[in-house]
Residue frames relative to the residue before (quaternion, step in Angstrom):
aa qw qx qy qz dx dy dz
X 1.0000 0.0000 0.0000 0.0000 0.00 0.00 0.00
X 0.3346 -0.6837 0.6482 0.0222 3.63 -0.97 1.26
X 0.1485 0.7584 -0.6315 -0.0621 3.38 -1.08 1.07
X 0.1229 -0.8771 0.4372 0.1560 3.68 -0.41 0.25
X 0.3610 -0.8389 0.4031 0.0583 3.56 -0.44 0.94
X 0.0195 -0.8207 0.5538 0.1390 4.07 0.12 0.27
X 0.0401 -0.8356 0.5382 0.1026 3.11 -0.05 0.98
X 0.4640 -0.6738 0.5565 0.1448 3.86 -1.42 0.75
X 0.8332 0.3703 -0.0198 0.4101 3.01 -2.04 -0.05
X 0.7523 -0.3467 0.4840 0.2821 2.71 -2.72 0.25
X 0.0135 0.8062 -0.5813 -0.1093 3.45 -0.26 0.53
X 0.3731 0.7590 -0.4020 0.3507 3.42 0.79 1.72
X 0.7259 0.2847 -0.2183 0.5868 3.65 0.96 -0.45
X 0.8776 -0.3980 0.2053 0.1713 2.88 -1.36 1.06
X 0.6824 0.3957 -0.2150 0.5757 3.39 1.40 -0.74
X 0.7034 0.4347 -0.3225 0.4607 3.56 0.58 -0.45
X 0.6152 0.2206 -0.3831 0.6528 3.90 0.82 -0.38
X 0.4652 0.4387 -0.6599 0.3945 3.86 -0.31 0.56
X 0.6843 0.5162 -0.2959 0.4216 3.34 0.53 -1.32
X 0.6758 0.5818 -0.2008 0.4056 3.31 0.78 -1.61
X 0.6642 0.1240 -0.2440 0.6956 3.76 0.75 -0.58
X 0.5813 0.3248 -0.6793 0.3085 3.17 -1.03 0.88
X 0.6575 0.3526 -0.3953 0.5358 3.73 0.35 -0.86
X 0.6050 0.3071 -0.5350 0.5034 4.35 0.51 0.08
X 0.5902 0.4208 -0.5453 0.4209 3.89 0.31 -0.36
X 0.7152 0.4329 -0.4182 0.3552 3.59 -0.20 -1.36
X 0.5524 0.4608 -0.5069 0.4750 4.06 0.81 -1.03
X 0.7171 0.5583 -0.3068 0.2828 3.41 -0.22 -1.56
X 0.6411 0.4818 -0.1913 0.5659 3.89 1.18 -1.44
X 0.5900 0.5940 -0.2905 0.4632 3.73 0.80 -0.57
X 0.1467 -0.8632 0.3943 0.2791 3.48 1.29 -0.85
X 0.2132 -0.7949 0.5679 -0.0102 3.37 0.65 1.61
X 0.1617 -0.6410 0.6959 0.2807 3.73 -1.11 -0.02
X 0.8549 -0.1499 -0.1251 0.4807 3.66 0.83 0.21
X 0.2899 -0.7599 0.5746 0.0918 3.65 -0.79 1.44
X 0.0918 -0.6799 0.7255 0.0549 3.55 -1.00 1.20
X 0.2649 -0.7782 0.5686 -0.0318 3.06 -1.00 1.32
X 0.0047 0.7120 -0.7016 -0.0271 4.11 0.76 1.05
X 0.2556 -0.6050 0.7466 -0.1061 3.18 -2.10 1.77
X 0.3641 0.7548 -0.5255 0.1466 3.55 1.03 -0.19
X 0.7731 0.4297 -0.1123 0.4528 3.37 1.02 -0.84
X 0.4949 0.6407 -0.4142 0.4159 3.52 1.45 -0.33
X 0.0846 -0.7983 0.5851 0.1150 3.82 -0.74 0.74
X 0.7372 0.0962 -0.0650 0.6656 3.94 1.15 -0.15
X 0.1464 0.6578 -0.7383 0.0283 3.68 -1.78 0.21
X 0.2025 -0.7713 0.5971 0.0866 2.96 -1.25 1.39
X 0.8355 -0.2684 -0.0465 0.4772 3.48 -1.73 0.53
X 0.6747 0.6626 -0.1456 0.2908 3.01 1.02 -1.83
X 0.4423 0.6179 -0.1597 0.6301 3.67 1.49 -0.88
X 0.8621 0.2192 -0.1233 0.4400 3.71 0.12 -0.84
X 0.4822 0.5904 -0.4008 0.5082 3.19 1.62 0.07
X 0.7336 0.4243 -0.1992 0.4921 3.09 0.95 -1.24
X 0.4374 0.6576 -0.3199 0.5233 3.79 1.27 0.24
X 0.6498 0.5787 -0.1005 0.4825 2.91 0.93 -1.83
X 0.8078 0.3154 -0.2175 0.4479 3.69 0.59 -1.32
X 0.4693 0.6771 -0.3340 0.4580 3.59 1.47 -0.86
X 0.6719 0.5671 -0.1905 0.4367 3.77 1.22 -0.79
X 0.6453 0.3542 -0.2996 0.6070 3.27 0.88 -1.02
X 0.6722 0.4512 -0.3775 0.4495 4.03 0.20 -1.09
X 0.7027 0.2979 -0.3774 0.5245 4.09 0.59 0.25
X 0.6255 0.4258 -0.4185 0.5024 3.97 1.16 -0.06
X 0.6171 0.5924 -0.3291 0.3999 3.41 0.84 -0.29
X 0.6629 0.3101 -0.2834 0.6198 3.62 1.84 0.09
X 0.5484 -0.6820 0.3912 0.2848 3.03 1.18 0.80
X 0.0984 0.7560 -0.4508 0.4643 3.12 1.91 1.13
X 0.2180 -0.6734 0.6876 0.1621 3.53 -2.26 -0.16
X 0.0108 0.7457 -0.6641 -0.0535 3.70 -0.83 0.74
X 0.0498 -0.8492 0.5232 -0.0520 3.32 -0.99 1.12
X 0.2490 -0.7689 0.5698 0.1487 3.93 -0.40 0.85
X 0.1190 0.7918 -0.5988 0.0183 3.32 -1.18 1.15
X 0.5662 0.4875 -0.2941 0.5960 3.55 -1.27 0.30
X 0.5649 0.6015 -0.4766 0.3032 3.91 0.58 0.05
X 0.5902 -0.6443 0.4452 0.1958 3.52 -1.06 1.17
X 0.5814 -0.4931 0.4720 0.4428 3.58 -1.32 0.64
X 0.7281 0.4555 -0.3452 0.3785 3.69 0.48 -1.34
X 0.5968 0.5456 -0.4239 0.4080 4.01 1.41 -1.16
X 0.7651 0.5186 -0.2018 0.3240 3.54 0.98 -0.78
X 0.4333 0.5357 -0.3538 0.6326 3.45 1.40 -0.27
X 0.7009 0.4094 -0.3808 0.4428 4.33 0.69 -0.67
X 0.6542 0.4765 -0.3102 0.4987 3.65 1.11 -0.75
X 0.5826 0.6150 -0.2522 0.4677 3.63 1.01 -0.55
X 0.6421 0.3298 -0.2877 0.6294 3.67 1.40 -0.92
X 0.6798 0.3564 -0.3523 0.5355 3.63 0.25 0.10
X 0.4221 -0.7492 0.4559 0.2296 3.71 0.70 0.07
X 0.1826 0.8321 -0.4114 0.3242 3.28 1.28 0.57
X 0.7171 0.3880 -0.4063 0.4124 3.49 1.17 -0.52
X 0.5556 0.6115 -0.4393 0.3528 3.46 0.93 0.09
X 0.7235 0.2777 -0.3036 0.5544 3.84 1.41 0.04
X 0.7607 0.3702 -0.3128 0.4319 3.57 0.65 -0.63
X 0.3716 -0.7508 0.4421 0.3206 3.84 -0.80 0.79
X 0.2109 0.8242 -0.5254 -0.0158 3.47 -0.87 0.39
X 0.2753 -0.8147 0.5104 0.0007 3.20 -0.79 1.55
């Protein structure tokens, strides 16, 4: 089962990564076998956002599952790059 998520917006104040991890928990708790994660629209994510990115990743590799980020920006990628993040999370 494929679920795919479009995620929005500043993903920086408190309301938007509330929002933001729940719809990755419920996907993730749902037991996707792969979670497409469209960023086309995302314009910012703090730590907290990429933690929850971060954990949303292992909990879908751990079923021998796939989570993949697409649609990500030159600037979203240059943030996932300083955290080395592209060396675990896939993004195409």
């Amino acid at each position: 089962m494929e679920t795919r998520l479009a995620l929005k917006g500043d993903v920086a104040n408190v309301e938007t990564w509330d929002e933001f991890s729940q719809e990755l928990m419920a996907a993730t708790d749902a037991g996707v076998d792969k979670l497409v994660l469209d960023m086309e629209r995302v314009t910012y994510l703090n730590s907290s956002a990429l933690g929850s990115i971060v954990s949303a990743q292992r909990k879908v590799v751990d079923r021998d599952g796939e989570m993949v980020l697409v649609n990500v920006s030159k600037k979203l990628l240059q943030f996932f790059e300083l955290y080395n993040l592209t060396e675990i999370l896939t993004i195409e």
